[in-house]
C-alpha positions in Angstrom: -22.4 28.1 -22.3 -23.2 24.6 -23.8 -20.9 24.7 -26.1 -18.3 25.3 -23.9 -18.5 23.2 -21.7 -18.7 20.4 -24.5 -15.3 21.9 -26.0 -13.6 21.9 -22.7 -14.8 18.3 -22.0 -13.6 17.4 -25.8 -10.4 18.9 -24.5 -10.1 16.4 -21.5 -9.9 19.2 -19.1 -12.3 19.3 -16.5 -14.4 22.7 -15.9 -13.6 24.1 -12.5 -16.6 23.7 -10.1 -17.8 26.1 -7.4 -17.7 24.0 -4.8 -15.8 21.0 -4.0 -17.8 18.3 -2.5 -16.5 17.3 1.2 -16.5 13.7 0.4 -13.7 14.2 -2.1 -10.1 14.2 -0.9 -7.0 14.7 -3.1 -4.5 12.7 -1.2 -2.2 12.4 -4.1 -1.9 16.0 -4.1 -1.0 15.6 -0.2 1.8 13.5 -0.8 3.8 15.9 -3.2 3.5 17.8 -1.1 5.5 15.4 1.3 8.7 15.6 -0.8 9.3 19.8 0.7 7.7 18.3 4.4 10.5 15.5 4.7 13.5 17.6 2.9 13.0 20.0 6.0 12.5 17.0 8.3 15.7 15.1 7.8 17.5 18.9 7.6 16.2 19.5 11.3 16.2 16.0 12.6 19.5 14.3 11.7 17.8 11.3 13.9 15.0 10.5 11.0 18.3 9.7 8.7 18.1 6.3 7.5 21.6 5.8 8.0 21.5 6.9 11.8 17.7 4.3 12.1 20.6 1.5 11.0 22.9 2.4 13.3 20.9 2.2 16.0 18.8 -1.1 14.6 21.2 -3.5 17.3 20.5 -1.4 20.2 17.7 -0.1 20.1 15.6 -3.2 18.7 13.7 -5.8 20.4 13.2 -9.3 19.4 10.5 -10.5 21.5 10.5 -7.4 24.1 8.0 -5.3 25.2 8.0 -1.5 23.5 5.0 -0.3 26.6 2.7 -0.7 28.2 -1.6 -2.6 27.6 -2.7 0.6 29.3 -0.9 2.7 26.3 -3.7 0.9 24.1 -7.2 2.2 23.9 -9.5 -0.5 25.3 -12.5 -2.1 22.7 -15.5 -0.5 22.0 -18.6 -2.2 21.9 -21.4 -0.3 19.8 -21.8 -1.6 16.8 -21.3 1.3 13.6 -22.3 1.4 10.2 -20.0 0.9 7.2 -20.2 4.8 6.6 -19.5 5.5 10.6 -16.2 3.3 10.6 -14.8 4.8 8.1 -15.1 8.1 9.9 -14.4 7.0 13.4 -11.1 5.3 11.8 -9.8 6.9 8.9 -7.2 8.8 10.8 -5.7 6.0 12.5 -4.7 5.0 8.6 -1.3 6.0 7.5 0.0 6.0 4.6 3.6 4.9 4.3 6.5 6.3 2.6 10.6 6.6 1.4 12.8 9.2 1.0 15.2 8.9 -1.8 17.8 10.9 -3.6 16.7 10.7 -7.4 19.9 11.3 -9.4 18.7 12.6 -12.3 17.2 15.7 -11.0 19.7 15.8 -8.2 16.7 16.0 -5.2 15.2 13.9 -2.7 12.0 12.9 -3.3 8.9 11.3 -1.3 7.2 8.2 -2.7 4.5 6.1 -0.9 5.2 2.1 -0.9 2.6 0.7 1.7 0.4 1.3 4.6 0.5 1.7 8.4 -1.6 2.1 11.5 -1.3 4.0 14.5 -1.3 2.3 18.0 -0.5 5.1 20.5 -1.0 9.2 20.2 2.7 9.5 21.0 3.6 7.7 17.9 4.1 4.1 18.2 2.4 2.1 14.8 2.3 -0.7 13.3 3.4 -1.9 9.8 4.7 -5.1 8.3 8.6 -6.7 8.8 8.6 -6.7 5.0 8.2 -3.0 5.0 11.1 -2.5 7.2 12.8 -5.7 6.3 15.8 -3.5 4.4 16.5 -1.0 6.8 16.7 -3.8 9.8 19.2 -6.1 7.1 21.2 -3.1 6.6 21.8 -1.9 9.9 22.2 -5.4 10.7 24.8 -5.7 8.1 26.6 -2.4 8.5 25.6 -1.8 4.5 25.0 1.8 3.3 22.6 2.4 0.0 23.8 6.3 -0.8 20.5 7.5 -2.4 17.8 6.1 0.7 16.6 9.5 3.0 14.6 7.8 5.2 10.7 6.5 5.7 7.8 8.6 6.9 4.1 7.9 7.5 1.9 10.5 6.3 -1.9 11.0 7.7 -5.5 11.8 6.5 -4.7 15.2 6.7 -1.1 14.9 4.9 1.2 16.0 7.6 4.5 13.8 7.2 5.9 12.2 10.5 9.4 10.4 10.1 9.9 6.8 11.6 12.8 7.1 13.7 13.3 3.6 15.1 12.3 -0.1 14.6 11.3 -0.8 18.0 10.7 -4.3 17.5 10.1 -7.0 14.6 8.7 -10.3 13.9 9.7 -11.3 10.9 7.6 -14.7 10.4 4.2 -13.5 11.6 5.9 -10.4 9.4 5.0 -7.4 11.6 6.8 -4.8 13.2 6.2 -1.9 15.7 7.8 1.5 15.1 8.0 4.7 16.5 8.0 8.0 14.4 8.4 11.6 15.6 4.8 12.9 15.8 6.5 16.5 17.1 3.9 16.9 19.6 1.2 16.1 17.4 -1.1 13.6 19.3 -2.2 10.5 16.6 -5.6 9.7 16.2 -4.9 5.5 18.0 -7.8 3.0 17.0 -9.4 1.0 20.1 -8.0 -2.0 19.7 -9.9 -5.5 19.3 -9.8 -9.1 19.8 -9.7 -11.8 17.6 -12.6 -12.7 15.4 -14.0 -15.7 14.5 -14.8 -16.8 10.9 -18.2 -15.5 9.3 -17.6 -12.1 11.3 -17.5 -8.8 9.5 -14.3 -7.0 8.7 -13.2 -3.8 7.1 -10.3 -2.8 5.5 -8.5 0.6 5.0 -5.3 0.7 2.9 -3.9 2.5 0.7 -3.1 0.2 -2.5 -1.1 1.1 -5.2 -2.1 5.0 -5.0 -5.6 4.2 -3.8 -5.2 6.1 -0.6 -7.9 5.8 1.6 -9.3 2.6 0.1 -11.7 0.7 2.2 -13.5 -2.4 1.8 -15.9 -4.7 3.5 -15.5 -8.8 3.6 -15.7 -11.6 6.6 -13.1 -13.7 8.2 -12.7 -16.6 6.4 -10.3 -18.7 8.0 -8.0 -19.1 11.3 -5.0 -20.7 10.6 -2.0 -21.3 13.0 1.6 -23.5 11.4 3.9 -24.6 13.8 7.8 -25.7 13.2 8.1 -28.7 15.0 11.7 -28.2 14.9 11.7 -25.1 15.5 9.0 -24.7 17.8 7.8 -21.5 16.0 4.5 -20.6 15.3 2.7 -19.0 12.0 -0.4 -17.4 12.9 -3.3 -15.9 10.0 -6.2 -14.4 9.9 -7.7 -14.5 6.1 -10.3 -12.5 5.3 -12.7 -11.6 1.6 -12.0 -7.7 2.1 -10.5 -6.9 -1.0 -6.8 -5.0 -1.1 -3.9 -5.4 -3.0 0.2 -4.1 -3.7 0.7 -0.5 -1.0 -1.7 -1.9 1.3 0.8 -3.9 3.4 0.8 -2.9 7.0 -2.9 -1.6 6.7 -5.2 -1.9 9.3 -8.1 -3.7 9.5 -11.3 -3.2 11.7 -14.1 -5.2 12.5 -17.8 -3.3 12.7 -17.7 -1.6 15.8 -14.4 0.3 14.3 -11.2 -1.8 16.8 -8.5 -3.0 14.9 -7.9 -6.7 15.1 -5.5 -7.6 12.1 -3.2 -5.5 10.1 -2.6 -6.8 6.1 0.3 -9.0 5.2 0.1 -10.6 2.1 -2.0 -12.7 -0.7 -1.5 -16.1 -2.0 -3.3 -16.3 -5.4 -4.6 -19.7 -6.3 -4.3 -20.8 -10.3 -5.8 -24.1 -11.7 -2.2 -24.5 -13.7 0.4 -23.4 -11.0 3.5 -24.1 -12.7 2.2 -21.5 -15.7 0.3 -19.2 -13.5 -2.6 -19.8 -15.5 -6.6 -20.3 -15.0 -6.7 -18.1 -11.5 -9.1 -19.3 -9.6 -9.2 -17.4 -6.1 -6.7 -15.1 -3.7 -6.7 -15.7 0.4 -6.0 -12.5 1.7 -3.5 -13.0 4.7 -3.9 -10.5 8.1 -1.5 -10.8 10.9 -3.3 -11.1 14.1 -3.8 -8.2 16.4 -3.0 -10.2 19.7 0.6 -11.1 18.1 0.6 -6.9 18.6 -1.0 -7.0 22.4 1.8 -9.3 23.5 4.6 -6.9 22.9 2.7 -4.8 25.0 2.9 -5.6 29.1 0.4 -6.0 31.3 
């Protein structure tokens, strides 16, 4: 039996075990499974298109608009949690998000996951990043078609696929944007949603990086930073925190310890000791956008 198993681990293949352990997920296997979910979605729900989200990107988006209502949002909690219990009371309000694209050389659509979401609402209103969306809002914009894009989809913990049907409304320079997606009766796990933390306090992220799905992380609030455009009169507001998260993760939510959200990821600025060669890195400010930038496009 010994010498079996050594062969088989010589081999690189892993011997089946009898029983799975419950902390291990196989999300990757979830999202190929996302490809077949979507091909039937966009067959039954000619709305979920990408081309028909563009068309509607004029009329149907909101600048600076509300998209509903503060009572829509579920209130803060107060109890504090452990590390381990906010990951379970908040995993589910973690999407993964996706495209749909026509892949030419094995004439198919097929599901890829580029970033990360968050639901707000159990009807299906969710947060992700403008730079996420930023293409779909140029092109309807613009009236330009890309032939192979399907459309975009969040998927959840579970791996159930929901397609975003419209951009309800963006901000591109605090780069966020609310969506909706067709949750076809399916009632989202929504987070309670937070304030605004000061620096020192606790905050935990849950992304999904680069294939990492699921990927969570613990860190403080850094720094509070607001820029504003004199000319303009616009203002740049951001959170940085130490949680650690990287490429996918845009649009991921992040919690503070009793499990609210109050920021969702953005970007990261690395810091190099020779910036014109991008050598000797020396640190990276991880960049959240604020959750109350979300609460105002919600009215009282």
């Amino acid at each position: 039996m010994a010498a079996s198993v050594a062969v088989v681990s010589l081999l690189g293949i892993s011997p089946v075990h009898g029983e799975v352990n419950k902390h291990f997920t196989d999300i990757p296997e979830k999202l190929t499974h996302a490809t077949a979910q979507m091909r039937e979605i966009l067959k039954e729900n000619p709305d979920a298109h990408v081309d028909s989200i563009e068309a509607r990107i004029l009329t149907d988006m909101s600048i600076d608009g509300p998209v509903g209502k503060l009572s829509d949002l579920k209130g803060a909690s107060k109890k504090k949690l452990s590390a381990e219990q906010v990951f379970e009371k908040c995993h589910r309000s973690s999407l993964v998000f996706g495209k749909m694209e026509h892949v030419p050389y094995i004439k198919a659509d097929s599901a890829y996951s580029n970033a990360s979401a968050v639901v707000l609402t159990p009807d299906g209103v969710c947060a992700t990043n403008f730079h996420v969306v930023a293409d779909m809002v140029l092109r309807g914009a613009m009236n330009h078609k890309v032939g192979t894009d399907r459309g975009r989809f969040v998927m959840d913990y579970d791996g159930n696929c929901y397609p975003v049907t419209d951009v309800l409304t963006i901000d591109p320079l605090n780069d966020f944007a609310i969506i909706k997606v067709d949750t076809k009766g399916t009632k989202l796990t929504a987070p309670t949603i937070g304030d605004d933390l000061p620096q020192g306090a606790t905050v935990y992220c849950l992304s999904h990086p680069s294939g990492a799905y699921y990927h969570f992380t613990e860190g403080i609030v850094s720094n509070n930073t607001r820029k504003t455009d004199p000319r303009k009169g616009s203002t740049k507001y951001i959170t940085e925190i130490t949680a650690d998260y990287g490429v996918g993760a845009s649009g991921g939510p992040i919690f503070d310890e009793c499990g609210n959200l109050v920021a969702i990821v953005s970007s990261t600025f690395s810091l190099y000791g020779n910036p014109q060669q991008y050598r000797n890195f020396q640190m990276s400010y991880k960049q959240t956008v604020p959750v109350f930038l979300i609460k105002e496009r919600f009215t009282k």
